[in-house]
C-alpha positions in Angstrom: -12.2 75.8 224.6 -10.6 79.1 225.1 -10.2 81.3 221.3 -6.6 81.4 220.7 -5.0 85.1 220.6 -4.8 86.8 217.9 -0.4 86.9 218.0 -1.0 82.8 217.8 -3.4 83.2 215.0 -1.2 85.4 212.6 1.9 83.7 213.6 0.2 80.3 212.7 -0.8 81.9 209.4 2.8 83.1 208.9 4.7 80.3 209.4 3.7 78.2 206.5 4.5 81.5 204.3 7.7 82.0 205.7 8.7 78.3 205.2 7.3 78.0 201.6 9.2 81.2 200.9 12.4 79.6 202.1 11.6 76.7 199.7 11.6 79.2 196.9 14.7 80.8 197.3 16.2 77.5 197.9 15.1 76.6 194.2 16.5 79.9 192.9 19.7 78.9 194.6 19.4 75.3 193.3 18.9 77.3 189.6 22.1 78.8 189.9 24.1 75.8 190.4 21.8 73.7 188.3 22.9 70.7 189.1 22.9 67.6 186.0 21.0 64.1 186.6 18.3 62.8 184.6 17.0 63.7 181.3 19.0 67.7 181.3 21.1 66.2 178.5 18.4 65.9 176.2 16.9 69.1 176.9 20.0 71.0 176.5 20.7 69.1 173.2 17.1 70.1 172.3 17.7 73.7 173.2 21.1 73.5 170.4 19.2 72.1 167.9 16.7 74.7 167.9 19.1 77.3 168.7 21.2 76.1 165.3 17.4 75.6 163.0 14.8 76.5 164.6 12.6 75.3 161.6 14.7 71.9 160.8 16.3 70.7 163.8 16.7 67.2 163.0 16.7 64.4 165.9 18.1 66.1 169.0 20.6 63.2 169.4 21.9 61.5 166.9 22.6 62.8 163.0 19.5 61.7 161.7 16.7 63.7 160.1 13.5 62.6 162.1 10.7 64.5 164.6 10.8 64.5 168.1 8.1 65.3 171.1 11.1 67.2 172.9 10.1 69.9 170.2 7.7 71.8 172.1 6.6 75.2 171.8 8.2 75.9 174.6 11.5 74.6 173.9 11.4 76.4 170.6 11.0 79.9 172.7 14.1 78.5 174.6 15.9 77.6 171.3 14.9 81.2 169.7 15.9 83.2 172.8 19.7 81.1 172.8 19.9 82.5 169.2 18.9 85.7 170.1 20.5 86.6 172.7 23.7 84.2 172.3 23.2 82.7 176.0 24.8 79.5 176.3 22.3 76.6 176.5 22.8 76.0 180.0 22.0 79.8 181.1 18.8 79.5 178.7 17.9 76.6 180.8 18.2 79.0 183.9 15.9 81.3 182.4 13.4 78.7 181.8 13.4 76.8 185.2 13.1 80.7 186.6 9.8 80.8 184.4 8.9 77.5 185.2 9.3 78.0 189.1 7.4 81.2 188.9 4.6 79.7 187.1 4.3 76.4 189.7 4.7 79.0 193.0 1.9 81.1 191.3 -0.3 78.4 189.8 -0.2 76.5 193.0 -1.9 80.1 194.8 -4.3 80.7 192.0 -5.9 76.5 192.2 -5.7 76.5 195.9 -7.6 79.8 196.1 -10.9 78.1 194.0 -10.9 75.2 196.9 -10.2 77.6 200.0 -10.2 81.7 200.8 -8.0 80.6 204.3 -4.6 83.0 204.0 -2.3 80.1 205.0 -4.2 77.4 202.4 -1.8 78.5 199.0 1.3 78.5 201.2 0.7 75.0 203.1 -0.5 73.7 200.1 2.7 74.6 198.1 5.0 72.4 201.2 2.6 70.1 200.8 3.3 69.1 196.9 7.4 69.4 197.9 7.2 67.6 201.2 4.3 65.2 202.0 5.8 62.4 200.2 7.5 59.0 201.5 10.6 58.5 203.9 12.4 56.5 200.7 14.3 59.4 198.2 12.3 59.4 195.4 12.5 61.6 192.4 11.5 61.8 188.6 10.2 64.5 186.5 6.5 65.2 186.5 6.4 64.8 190.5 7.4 67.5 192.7 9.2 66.0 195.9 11.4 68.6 197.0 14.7 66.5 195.2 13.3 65.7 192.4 11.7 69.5 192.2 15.9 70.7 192.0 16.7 67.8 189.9 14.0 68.6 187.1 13.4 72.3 187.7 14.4 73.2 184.0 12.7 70.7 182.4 9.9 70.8 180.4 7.7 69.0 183.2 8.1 71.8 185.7 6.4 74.5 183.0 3.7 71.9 181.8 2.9 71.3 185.8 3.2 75.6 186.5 0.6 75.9 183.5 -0.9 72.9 184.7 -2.2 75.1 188.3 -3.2 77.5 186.4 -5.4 75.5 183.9 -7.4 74.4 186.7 -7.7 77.5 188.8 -8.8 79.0 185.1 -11.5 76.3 184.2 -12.8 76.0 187.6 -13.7 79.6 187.4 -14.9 79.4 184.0 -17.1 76.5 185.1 -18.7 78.5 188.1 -18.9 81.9 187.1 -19.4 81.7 183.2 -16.6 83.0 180.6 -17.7 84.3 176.7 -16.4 82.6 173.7 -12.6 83.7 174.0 -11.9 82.3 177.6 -12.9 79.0 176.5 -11.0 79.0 173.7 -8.1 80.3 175.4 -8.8 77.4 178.1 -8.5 74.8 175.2 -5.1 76.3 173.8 -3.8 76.0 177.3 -4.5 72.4 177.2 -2.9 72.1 173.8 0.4 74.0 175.2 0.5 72.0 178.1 0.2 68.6 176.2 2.4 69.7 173.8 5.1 70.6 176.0 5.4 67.4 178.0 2.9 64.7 177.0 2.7 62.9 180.6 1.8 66.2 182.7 -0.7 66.4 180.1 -2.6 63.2 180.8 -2.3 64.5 184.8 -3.7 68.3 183.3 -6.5 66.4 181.4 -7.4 64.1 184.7 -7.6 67.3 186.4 -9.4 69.1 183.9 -12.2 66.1 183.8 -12.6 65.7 187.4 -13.0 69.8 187.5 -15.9 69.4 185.2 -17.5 66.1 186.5 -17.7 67.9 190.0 -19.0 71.6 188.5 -22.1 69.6 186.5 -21.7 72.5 183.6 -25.5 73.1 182.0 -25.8 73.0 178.1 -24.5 76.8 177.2 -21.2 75.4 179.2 -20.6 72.7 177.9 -21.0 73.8 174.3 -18.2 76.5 174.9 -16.8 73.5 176.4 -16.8 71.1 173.5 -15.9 74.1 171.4 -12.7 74.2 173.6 -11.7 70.7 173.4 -11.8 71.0 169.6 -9.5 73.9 169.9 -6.9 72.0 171.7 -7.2 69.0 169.2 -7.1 71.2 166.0 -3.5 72.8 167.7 -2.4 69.4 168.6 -2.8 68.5 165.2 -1.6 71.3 163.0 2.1 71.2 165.5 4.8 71.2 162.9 7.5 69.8 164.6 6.2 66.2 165.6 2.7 64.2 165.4 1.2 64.4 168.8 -1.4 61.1 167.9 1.0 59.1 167.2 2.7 58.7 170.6 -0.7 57.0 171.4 1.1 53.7 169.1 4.2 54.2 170.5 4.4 53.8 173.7 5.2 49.9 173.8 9.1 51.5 173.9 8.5 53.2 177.2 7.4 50.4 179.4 10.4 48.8 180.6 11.6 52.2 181.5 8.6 53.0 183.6 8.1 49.9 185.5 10.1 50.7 188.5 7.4 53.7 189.2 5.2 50.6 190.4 7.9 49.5 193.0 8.2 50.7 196.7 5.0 52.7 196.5 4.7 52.9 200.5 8.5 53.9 201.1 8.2 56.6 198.6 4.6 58.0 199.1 3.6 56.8 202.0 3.2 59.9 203.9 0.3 60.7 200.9 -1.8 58.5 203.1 -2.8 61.4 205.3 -3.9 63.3 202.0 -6.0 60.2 200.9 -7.6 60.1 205.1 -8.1 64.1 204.4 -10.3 62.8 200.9 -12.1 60.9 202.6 -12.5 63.5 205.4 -13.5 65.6 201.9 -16.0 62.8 200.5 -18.4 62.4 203.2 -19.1 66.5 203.1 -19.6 66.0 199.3 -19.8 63.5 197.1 -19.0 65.1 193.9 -15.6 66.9 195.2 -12.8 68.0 192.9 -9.9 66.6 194.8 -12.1 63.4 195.2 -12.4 62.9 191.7 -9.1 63.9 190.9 -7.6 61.0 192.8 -9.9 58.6 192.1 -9.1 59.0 188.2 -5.6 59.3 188.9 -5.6 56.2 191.0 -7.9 54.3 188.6 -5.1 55.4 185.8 -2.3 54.0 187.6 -3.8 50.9 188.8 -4.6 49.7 185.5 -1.2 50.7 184.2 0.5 48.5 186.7 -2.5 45.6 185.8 -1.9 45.7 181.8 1.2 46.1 181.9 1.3 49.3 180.5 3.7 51.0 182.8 4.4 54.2 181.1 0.6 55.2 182.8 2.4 54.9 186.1 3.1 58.9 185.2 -0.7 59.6 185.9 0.6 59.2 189.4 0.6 62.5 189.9 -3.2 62.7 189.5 -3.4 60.8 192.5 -0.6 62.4 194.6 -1.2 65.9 193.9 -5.0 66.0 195.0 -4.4 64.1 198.1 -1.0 66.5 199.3 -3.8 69.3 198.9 -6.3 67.9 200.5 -4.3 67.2 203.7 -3.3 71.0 203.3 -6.5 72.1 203.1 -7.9 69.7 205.9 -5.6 71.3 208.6 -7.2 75.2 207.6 -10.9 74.6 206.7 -12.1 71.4 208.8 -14.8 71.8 211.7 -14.1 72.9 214.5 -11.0 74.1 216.0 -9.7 71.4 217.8 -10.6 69.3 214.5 -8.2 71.4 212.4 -5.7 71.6 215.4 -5.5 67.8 214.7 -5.2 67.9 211.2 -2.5 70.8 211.8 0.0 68.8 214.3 -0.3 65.4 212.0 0.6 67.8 208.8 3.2 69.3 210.6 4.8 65.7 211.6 4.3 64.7 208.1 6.1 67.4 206.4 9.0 67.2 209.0 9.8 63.7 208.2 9.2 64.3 204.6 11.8 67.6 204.9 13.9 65.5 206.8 14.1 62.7 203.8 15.1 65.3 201.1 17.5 67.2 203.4 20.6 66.5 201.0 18.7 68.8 198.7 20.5 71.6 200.6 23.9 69.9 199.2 22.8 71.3 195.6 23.5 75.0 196.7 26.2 74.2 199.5 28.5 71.5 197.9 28.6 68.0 200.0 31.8 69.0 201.9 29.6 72.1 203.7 26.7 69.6 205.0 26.7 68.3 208.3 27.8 64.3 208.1 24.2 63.2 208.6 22.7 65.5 206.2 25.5 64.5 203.8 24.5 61.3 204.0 21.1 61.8 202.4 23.1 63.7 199.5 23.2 62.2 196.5 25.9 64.0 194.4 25.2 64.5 190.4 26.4 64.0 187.3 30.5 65.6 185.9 28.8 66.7 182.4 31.6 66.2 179.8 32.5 69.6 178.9 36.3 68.7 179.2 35.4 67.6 175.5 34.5 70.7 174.1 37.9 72.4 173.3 38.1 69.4 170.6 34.5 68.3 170.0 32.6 70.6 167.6 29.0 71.3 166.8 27.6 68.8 164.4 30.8 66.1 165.5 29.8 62.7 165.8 31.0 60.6 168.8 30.9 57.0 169.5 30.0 56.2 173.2 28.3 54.4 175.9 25.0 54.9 177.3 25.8 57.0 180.1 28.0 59.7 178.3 25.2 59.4 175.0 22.8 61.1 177.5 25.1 64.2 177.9 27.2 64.6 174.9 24.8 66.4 172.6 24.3 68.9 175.1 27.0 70.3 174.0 26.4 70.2 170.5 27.7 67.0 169.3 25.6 64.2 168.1 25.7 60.2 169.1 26.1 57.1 167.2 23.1 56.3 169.5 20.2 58.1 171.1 21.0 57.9 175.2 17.3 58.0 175.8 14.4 56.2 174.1 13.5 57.7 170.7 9.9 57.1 169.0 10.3 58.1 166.2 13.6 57.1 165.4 13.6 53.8 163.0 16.9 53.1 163.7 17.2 53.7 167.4 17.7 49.6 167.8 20.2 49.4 165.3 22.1 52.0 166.3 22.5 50.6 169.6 23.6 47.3 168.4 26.3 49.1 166.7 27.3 50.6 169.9 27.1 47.5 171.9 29.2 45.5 169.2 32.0 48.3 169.3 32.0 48.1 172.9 31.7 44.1 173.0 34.2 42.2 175.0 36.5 40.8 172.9 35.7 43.2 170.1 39.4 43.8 169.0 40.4 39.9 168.8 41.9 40.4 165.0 43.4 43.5 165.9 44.7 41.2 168.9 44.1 43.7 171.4 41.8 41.3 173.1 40.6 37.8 173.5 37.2 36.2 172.6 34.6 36.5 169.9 33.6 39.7 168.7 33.4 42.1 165.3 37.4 42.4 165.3 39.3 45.5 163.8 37.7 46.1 160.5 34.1 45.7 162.3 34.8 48.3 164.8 36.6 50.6 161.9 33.5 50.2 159.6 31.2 50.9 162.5 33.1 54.4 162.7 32.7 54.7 158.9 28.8 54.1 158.6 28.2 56.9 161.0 30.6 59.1 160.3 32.4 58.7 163.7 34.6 61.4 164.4 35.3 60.8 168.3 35.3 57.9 170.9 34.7 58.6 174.3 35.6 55.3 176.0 38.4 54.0 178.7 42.0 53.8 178.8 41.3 49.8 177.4 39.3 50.8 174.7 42.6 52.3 172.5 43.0 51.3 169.3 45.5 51.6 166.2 43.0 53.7 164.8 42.4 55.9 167.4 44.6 58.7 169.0 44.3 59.9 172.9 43.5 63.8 173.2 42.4 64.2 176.5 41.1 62.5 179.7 38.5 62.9 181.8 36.7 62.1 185.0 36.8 58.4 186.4 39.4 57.1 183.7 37.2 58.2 180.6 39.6 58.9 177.5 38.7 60.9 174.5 40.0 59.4 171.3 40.0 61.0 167.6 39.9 58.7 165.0 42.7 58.8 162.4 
């Protein structure tokens, strides 16, 4: 077969840099506009509470004076540098998904170069973690499809995942080339950080980690240094102020329900993946003890026995599975045999990414708006969250509001607290009971003595002591939900009302 020139060769290599590049400065873009779905409510309300005590923050949510795991060591840097520097939470969350970008872009480079020295390798690999993915949108944090990448970009998740690349690429050099007493310890405070900062990519770190160390076969002196390491991490994970890391392992019965739909529509949302797992095996006959290999197969083994015990909240080990197998078919179309081999590989990849692009295409409509998208493209945009900062001229730090679900998961963004927690809280006691007070103030048929409605519920002085017990100051609620009690101040989007009470 005739050697291809040498202007095909560097524009092959060139292509996937130019494209991943365009990905990045589509992110910074997304960053600026930042748009809200998801779990940003809860980090921005973690970001005030810091910002406010950054030694006694109290729960994040609701006026109550427990821990939570949202108190990372990185959110407390967030928290100190909003005090510092009096940026509003929202531009403090810019900064971080900035850092957090930075470090995913560069940790991706510094992993892929311990599996391949091909120029193109770091760059394909990066498209194939946003791109190689399913043709159903798909997106939650911890997992870096393209959409869910600009949805969760200033999360915690995205920072774990950045130091997550460069845990790897660190230990797998460690592990080959030998390191003295301080990298290994450093290594093990890494893996404290990163569990620390969000528990989930932490299991997916520690998967990593293991099958990094399975495949490298480290002799004694190694793994001493590496024993010493683990016990480094452990003593941090321990001596964390701010929450008890060992007792999430009891509490996760909270988080099932909540993480059983990751165990539904697995081929419409990963199939393409299935040319990473062809590219392991591809990767397994040359050796038997590979990374990648063992990465998957302990992420895979994860997940399947979270969807078989019923423990769903494993289903975020996916990752572990996903991530090794989007490499491997990266890596497959720049290092197999021979040319026409990788050629192969290449034109499949290629395919794959372009119907993956194609799926998260309305990504584009977080920097351009929905109106500026072609209709086909708009289609495939899904448009997020209002936020409720029409509140805010009347709402003040500290005020407690009484409302539903939906608004409870942005509201203490801005500073106020909740009657109850929008998200699921561990170690809150009175998470249940909080929401029973919500859902009996919201009952139909709740004001039937005050006889603003018919049917069977707490009646007037129910709903007024539920305001009393928790020191409600505010009701967010609809245009039906007025009261005696309550007085209209301002409305909002989709017929939303915001009520003081008298």
């Amino acid at each position: 077969m005739r050697a291809a020139s040498p202007g095909a060769a560097r524009a092959g290599r060139a292509l996937p840099l130019v494209a991943a590049a365009l990905v990045l400065v589509l992110m910074l873009l997304v960053i600026v506009r930042l748009p809200w779905a998801g779990d940003l409510g809860m980090h921005a309300a973690t970001v005030q509470r810091l910002r406010h005590s950054p030694l006694h923050p109290g729960n994040p949510l609701v006026d109550a004076d427990t821990p939570s795991p949202y108190y990372s060591p990185w959110m407390l840097l967030l928290g100190c540098l909003a005090r510092l520097t009096g940026l509003s939470v929202f531009d403090v969350l810019r900064v971080g998904a900035v850092v957090g970008l930075g470090l995913l872009a560069t940790g991706v480079w510094r992993y892929v170069r311990t599996l391949s020295g091909h120029r193109a390798a770091p760059a394909l690999a990066f498209l194939s973690l946003v791109f190689l993915w399913g043709p159903l949108l798909f997106y939650w944090s911890g997992f870096l499809g393209l959409n869910s990448l600009a949805l969760t970009v200033s999360y915690p998740s995205v920072f774990a995942l950045g130091l997550s690349f460069h845990f790897w690429a660190w230990l797998s050099r460690a592990l080959r080339t030998g390191a003295g007493w301080g990298v290994w310890l450093g290594l093990g405070a890494l893996w404290a950080l990163i569990l620390l900062c969000h528990q989930f990519t932490g299991v997916v770190a520690s998967l990593g980690a293991l099958a990094t160390v399975i495949a490298a076969r480290p002799d004694r002196s190694r793994a001493v240094r590496l024993g010493a390491a683990a016990a480094c991490g452990l003593v941090l994970l321990w001596v964390w102020p701010y929450y008890d890391f060992f007792a999430l392992f009891s509490a996760g019965a909270g988080l099932e329900a909540i993480h059983r739909p990751l165990y539904g529509h697995l081929a419409a949302r990963f199939g393409l993946v299935l040319l990473g797992v062809a590219a392991l095996g591809a990767r397994w006959r040359r050796d038997r003890r590979d990374p990648l290999v063992l990465f998957f197969l302990l992420g895979t083994l994860v997940f399947a026995a979270g969807g078989l015990s019923g423990h769903y909240s494993w289903g975020r080990a996916l990752p572990a599975a996903l991530i090794p197998a989007q490499l491997a078919a990266a890596l497959e179309a720049v290092s197999a045999g021979r040319r026409a081999v990788r050629a192969g590989w290449a034109c499949a990849l290629g395919a794959a990414l372009l119907v993956g692009a194609w799926t998260q295409v309305g990504t584009l409509g977080y920097v351009t708006g929905r109106d500026a998208l072609p209709g086909v493209v708009a289609a495939k945009y899904r448009a997020p969250w209002a936020g409720y900062h029409w509140i805010t001229p009347w709402v003040g730090y500290g005020d407690v509001v009484m409302a539903r679900t939906m608004a409870s998961r942005q509201i203490p963004a801005y500073g106020a607290y909740t009657v109850a927690p929008g998200y699921p809280d561990v170690f809150l006691p009175s998470a249940g009971v909080r929401g029973e007070a919500v859902r009996r103030y919201f009952s139909a048929g709740a004001g039937a003595e005050s006889g603003t409605g018919g049917g069977v519920g707490v009646g007037a002085s129910g709903r007024r002591g539920v305001l009393r017990e928790y020191g409600v100051r505010w009701v967010v609620g609809g245009r039906g939900d007025a009261e005696p009690w309550l007085r209209r101040v301002a409305g909002g989007p989709g017929g939303q009302v915001l009520y003081a009470v008298r």
